[in-house]
C-alpha positions in Angstrom: 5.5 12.6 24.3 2.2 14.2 22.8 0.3 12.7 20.4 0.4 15.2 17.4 -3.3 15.0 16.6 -3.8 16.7 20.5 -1.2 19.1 19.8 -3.3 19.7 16.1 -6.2 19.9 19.2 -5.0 22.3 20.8 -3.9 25.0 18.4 -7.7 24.8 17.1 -8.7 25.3 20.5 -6.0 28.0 21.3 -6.2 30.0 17.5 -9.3 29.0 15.9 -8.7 33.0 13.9 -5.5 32.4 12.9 -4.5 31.4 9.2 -4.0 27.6 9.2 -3.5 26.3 5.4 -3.3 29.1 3.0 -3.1 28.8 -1.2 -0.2 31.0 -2.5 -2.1 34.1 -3.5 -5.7 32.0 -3.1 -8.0 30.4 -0.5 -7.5 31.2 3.3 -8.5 28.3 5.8 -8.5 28.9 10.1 -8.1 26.6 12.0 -11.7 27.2 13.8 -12.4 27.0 9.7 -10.7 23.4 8.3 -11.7 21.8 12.2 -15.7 23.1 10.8 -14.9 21.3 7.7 -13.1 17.8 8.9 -16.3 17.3 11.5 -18.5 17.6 8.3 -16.7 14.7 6.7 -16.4 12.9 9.5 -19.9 12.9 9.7 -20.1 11.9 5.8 -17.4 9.0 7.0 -19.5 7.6 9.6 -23.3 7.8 7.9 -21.7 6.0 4.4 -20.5 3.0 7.1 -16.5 4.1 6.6 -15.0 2.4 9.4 -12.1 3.6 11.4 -8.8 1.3 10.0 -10.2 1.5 6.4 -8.1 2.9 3.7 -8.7 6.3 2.1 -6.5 7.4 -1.0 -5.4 10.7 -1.4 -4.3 11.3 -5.3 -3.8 15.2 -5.9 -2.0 18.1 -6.4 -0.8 20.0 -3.4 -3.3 22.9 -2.0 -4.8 24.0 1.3 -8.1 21.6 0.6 -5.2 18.4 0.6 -4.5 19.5 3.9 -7.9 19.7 5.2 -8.9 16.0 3.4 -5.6 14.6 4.8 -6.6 15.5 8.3 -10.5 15.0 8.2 -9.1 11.2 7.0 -6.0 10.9 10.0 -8.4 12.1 12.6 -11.3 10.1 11.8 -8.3 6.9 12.7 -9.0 5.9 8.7 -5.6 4.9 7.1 -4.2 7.5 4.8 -2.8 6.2 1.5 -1.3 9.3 0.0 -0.2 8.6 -3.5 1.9 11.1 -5.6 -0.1 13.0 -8.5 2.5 12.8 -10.7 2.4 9.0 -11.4 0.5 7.7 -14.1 -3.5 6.9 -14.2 -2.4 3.0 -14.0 0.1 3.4 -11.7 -2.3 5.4 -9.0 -4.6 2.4 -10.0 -2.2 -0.3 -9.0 -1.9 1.4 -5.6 -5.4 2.5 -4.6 -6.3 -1.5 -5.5 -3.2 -2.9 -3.8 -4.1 -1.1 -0.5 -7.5 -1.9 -0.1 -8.9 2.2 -0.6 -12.9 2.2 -0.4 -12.6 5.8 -1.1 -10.2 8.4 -3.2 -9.7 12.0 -2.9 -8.4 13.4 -6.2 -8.4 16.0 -8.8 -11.4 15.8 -11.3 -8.5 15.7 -14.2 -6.8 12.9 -12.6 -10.0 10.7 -11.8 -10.9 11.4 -15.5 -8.0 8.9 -16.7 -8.7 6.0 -14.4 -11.0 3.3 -14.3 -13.5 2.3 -11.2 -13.0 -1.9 -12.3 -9.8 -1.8 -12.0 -10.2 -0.9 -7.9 -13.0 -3.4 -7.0 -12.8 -2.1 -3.5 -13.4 1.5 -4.2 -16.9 2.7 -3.1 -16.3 6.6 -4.1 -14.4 9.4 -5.0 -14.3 12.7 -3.1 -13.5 16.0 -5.3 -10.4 17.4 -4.0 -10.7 20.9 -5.4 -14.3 21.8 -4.3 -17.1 20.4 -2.3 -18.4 17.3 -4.4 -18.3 13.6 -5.5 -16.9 12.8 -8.8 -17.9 9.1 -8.4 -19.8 6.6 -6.1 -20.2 3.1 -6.8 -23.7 2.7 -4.5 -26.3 4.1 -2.7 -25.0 4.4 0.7 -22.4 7.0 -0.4 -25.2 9.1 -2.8 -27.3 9.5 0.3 -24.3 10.2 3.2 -23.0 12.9 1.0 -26.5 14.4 0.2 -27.3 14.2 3.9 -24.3 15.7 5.6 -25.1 19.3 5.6 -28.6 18.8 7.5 -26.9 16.0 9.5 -24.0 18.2 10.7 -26.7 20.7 11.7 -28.6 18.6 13.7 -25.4 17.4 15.5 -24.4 21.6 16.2 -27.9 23.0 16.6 -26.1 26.4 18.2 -23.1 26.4 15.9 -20.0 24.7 15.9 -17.6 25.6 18.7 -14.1 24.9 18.0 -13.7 24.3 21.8 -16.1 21.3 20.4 -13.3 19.5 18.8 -11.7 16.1 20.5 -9.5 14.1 18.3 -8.2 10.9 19.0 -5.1 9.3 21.3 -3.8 6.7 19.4 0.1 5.9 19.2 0.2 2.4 18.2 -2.4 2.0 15.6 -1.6 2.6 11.5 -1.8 5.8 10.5 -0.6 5.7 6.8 0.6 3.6 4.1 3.2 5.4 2.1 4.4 4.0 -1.5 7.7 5.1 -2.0 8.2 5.8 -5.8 12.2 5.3 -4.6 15.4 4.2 -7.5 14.8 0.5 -7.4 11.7 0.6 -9.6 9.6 -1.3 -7.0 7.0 0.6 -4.9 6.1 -0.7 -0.8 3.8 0.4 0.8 5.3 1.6 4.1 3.0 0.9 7.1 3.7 3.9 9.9 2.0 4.3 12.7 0.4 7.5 14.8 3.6 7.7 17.2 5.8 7.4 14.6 4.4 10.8 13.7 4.3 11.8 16.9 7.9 11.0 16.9 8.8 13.5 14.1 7.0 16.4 15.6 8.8 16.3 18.5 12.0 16.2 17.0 11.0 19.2 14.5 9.6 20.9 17.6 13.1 20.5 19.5 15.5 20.6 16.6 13.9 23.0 14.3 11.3 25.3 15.9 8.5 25.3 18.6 7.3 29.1 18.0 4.7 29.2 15.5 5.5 31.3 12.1 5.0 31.0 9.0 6.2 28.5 6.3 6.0 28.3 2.2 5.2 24.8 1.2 6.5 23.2 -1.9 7.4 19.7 -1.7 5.0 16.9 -2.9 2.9 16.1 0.1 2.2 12.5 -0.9 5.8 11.9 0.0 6.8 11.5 3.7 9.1 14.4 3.6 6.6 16.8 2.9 4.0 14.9 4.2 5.5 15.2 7.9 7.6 18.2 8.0 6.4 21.2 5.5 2.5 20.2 6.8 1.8 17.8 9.9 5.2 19.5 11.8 3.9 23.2 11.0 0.2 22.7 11.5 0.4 20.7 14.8 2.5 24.1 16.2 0.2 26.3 15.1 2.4 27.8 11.6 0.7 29.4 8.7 1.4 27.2 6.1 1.4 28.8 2.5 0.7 25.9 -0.6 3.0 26.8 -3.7 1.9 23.7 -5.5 4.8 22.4 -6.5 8.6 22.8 -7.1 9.1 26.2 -7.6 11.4 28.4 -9.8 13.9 30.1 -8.6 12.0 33.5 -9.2 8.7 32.0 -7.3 10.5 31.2 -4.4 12.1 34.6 -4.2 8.7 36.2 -4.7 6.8 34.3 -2.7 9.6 34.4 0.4 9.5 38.1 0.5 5.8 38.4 0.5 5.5 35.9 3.7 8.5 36.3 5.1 9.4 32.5 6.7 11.6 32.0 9.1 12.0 28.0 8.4 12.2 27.0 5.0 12.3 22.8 4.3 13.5 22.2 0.8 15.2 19.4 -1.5 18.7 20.0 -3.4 17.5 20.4 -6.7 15.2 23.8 -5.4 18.5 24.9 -3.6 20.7 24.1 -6.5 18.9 26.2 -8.8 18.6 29.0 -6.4 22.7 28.8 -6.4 22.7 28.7 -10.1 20.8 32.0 -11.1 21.7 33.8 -7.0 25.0 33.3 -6.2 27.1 31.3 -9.3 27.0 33.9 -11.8 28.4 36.6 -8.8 31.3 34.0 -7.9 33.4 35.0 -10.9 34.0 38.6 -10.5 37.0 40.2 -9.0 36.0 40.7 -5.9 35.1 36.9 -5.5 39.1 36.5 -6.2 40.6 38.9 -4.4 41.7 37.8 -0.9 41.2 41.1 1.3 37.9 41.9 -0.4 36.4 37.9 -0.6 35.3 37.5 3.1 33.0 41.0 3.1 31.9 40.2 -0.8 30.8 36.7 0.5 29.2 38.2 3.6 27.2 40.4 1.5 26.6 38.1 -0.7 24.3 36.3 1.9 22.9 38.9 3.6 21.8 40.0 0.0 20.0 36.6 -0.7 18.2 35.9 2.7 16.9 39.5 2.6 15.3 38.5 -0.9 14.1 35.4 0.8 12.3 37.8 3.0 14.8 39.0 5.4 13.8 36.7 8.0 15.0 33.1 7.6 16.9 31.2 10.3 16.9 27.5 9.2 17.1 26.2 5.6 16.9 22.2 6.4 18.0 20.7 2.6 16.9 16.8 2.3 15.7 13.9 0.7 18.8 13.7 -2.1 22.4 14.4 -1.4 23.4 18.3 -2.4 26.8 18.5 -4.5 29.9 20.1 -2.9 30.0 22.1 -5.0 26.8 24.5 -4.0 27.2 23.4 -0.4 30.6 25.4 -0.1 28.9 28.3 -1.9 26.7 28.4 1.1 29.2 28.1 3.4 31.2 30.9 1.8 28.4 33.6 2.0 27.0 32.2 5.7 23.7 31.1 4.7 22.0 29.1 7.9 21.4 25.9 6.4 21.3 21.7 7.3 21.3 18.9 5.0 19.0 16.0 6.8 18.6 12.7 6.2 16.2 10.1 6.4 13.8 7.9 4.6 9.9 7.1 3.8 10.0 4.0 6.0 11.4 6.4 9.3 8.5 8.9 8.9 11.2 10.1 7.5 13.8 11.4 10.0 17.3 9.6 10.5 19.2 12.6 11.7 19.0 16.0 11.6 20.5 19.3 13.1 20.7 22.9 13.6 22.4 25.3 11.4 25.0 26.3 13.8 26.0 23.1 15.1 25.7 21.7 11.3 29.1 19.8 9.7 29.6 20.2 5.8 29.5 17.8 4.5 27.1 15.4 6.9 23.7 15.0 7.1 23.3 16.0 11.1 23.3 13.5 14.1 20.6 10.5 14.4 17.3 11.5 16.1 17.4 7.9 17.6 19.7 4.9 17.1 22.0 5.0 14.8 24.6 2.1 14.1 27.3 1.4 10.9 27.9 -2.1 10.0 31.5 -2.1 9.6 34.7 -2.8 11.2 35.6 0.4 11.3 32.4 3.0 11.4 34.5 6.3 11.6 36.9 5.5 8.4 35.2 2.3 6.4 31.8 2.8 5.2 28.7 0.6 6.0 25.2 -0.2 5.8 23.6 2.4 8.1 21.0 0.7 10.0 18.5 2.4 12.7 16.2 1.5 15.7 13.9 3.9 17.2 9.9 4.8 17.7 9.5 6.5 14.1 10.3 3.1 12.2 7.6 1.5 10.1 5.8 -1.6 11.3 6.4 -3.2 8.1 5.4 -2.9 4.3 1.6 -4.0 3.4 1.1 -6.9 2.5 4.7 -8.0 1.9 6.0 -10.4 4.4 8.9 -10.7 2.0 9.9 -7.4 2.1 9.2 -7.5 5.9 11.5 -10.3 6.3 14.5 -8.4 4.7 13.9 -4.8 5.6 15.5 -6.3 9.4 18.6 -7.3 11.2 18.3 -10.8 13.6 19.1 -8.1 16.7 16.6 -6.2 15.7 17.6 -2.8 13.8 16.3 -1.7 10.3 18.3 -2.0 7.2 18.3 1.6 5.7 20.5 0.1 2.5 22.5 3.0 2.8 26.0 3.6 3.3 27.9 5.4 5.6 30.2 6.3 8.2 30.2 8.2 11.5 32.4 10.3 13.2 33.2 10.6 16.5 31.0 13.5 17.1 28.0 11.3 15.6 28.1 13.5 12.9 26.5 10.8 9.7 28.0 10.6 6.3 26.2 9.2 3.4 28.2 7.6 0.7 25.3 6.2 -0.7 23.7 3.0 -1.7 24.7 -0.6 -1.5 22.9 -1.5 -4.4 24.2 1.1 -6.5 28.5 0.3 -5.2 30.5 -0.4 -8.3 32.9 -3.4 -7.3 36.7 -2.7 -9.8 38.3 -5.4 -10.8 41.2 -4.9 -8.5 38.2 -6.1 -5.9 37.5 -2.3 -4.4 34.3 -0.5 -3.8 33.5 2.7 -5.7 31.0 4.5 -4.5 29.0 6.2 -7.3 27.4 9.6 -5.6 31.4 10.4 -4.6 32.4 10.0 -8.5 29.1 12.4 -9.2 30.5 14.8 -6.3 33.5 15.7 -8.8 31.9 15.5 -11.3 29.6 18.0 -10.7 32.6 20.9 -9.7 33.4 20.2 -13.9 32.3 24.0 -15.1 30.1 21.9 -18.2 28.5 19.4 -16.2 24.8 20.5 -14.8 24.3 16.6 -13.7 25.6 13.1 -13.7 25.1 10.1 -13.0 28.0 7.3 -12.5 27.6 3.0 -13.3 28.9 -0.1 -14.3 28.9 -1.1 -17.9 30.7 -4.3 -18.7 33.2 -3.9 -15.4 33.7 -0.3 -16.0 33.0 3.3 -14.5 30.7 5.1 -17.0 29.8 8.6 -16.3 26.5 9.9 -17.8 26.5 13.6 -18.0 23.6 16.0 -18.8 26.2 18.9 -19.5 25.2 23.1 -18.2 23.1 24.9 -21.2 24.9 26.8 -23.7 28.2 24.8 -23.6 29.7 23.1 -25.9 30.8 19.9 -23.8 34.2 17.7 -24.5 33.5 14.2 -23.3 37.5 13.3 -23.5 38.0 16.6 -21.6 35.7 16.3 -18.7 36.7 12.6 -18.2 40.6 13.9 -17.5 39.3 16.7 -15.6 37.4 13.8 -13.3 40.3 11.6 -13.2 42.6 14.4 -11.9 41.3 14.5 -8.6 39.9 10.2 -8.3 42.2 7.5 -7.0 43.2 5.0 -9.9 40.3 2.3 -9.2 37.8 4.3 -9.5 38.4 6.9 -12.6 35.9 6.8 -15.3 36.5 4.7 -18.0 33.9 6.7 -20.8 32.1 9.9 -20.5 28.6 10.1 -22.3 26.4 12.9 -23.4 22.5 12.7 -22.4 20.2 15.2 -24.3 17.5 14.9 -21.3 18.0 15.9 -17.4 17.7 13.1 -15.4 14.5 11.1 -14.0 14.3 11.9 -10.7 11.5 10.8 -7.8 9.5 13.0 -5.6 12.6 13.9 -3.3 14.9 14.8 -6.0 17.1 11.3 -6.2 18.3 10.1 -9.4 15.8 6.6 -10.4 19.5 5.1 -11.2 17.5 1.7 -12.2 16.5 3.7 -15.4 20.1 3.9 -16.8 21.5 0.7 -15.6 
């Protein structure tokens, strides 16, 4: 296996002209271009005495300059500590101090709300949006940023030749420290290594696509998910990747999909389930949706329709990172759209399992990418913890042997703290998570996200979210806009269609959607 950062070698070496990291309708980086610009950090690295192994935060919004600080960091063998933007100033604080960061790449309006005491360790703080400091703390890094023009010069006195560029070999060392924001209200920071990376390209490379293309970025890339397939994957095989910023609308994507025309597009649920909502839902309830000779052509035109909005030329829609209801799954099973629901998780860099579209079953989440094993009696019919082993796993959590000491198994295999079964096919069900099981008092397990699954197919309820109050099934529901929601009627409607143990005891009204994380999961721990 290759490491990725000679496969990121090579396509500088191979398309130095070609588009690398692009912002949606902005700046334009090559990859002769962002290589130019990495060796000039590197260069600021080494002359301010950063030290391969020391620990460089990244705290930002998403754009094309992330991208190119993320790798001038990764290949200069410091330890990225990618942090979401979207957590608060003392939040970010907590985890730029916790992991030991000497230096921080942000956005000059999130660096305006924290405070340099509160990081003792921190020496400076790179601009993220343009060329500049925002902060330094002593000399050393004054002079090493004033110097690196003249000192980049003198190291390319005939130019710099993207032929030039050598990154490093290293599988075993740590690459990253991830924080997952997760549901259980208390952040790790996930230690992963260069070959667990490694890992992941490869299996997007075999599973997904090794033809270089072009791809429309939207997920958060301090999170693993987007961190390693919408930008690492994509760049180390020589895509165009185009920087949304964010979680886009329903009419963004669909603009900015026909203007680049993707052929791989790696998303969460709750981008997919509004895409459903405004695209196909409200054409679902006309007569030929009902009528059985003319439903298979209306569906089939249907999603022809929508992928040639999408820009006519996707072939894999990979959904992860939170379960996708039944409900809009079916939908686009009915109109043929070529999509996979993955799964996976910070601390496996982040793949458990994934497959292709046409070998995909509803309902799953793909086949495991290593080892895969359920802790039950009966794996294919009772569900258990799904626990893994394989090259991608994390080498532990920083500085908590603790954590360490219960994220494994005495044999050796990681416990995801999911649940699931397997079929025989190795196809992997989640039916979600062992902390969040509801025990009835006639002593059987109720699994929450399969309540929420029926939930959801209630024509009132936009979201829910099922647990235990005082021994019984409470279902909070944030119900569709517009409607005028009956909390007696949508529990019967439930009920209908649950076994006796595990119907819902109250319905509530919420007036706010749901907290979610950076992947799209419900933080449950907020409504307990």
């Amino acid at each position: 296996m290759k490491n990725y950062l000679k496969k990121l070698e090579d396509q500088i070496h191979q398309n130095p002209e070609k588009p690398a990291l692009c912002d949606y309708e902005g700046a334009v980086y090559t990859y002769a271009q962002f290589a130019q610009i990495i060796e000039r950090y590197h260069i600021f690295f080494q002359t301010a005495g950063i030290k391969p192994g020391d620990k460089i935060a990244i705290c930002a919004k998403n754009s094309a300059r992330w991208g190119i600080l993320f790798f001038a960091v990764n290949t200069y063998e410091a330890v990225v500590v990618p942090i979401l933007a979207d957590f608060t100033a003392s939040g970010a604080t907590k985890l730029i101090g916790h992991s030991d960061s000497v230096l921080l790449i942000s956005d000059p309006e999130i660096w305006s709300q924290m405070q340099p005491d509160d990081m003792p360790l921190l020496r400076g703080v790179i601009n993220s949006r343009e060329e500049g400091l925002l902060w330094h703390k002593d000399h050393d890094i004054a002079r090493a940023w004033e110097d690196r023009d003249s000192l980049f010069e003198q190291c390319y006195p005939d130019g710099f030749n993207p032929r030039d560029v050598i990154y490093p070999d290293n599988e075993k060392a740590l690459a990253f420290i991830n924080y997952t924001s997760g549901t259980s209200g208390d952040p790790k920071g996930v230690m992963l290594s260069y070959g667990a990376m490694s890992d992941i390209v490869e299996q997007c490379q075999q599973k997904l696509s090794n033809t270089p293309d072009k791809l429309v970025s939207m997920l958060p890339l301090a999170h693993m998910y987007g961190l390693a397939m919408e930008f690492v994957y994509p760049c180390c095989t020589g895509f165009t990747i185009y920087f949304l910023g964010k979680l886009p609308s329903p009419s963004l994507l669909m603009k900015a999909c026909a203007e680049i025309q993707p052929s791989i597009m790696i998303t969460v649920p709750l981008v997919m389930e509004k895409l459903y909502q405004t695209q196909i839902q409200p054409q679902l309830v006309g007569l030929a949706a009902r009528v059985p000779y003319l439903r298979i052509p209306f569906f089939k035109g249907l999603g022809k329709k929508l992928l040639q909005s999408l820009g006519g030329r996707l072939e894999t829609i990979l959904i992860g990172g939170a379960p996708l209801t039944w409900e809009v799954e079916s939908g686009f099973r009915k109109i043929g759209l070529p999509y996979a629901v993955g799964y996976g998780m910070t601390e496996a860099c982040p793949l458990l399992s994934l497959e292709t579209p046409e070998h995909f079953e509803p309902g799953s989440c793909g086949k495991p990418t290593h080892r895969l094993r359920i802790e039950s009696s009966d794996p294919e019919r009772i569900p258990g913890e799904i626990q893994a082993q394989g090259p991608n796993l994390t080498m532990g959590y920083y500085k908590n042997p603790e954590a360490d000491a219960k994220a494994w198994t005495p044999d050796g295999w990681f416990r995801t703290g999911d649940l699931g079964i397997m079929d025989e096919d190795g196809n992997v069900f989640i039916k979600g998570r062992i902390k969040a099981i509801i025990l009835s008092s006639s002593g059987q397990n109720i699994y929450p996200e399969e309540v929420e699954q029926v939930l959801s197919k209630h024509p009132m309820v936009q979201e829910s979210l099922v647990i235990e109050r005082a021994g019984k099934v409470v279902a909070l529901v944030y119900p569709k806009p517009g409607v005028v929601p009956s909390e007696d009627h949508i529990r019967d409607y439930t009920n209908r269609s649950l076994p006796v143990f595990s119907q819902i005891f109250r319905v509530e009204l919420v007036d706010l959607p749901f907290q979610r994380t950076a992947k799209g999961t419900i933080k449950r721990h907020l409504y307990q």
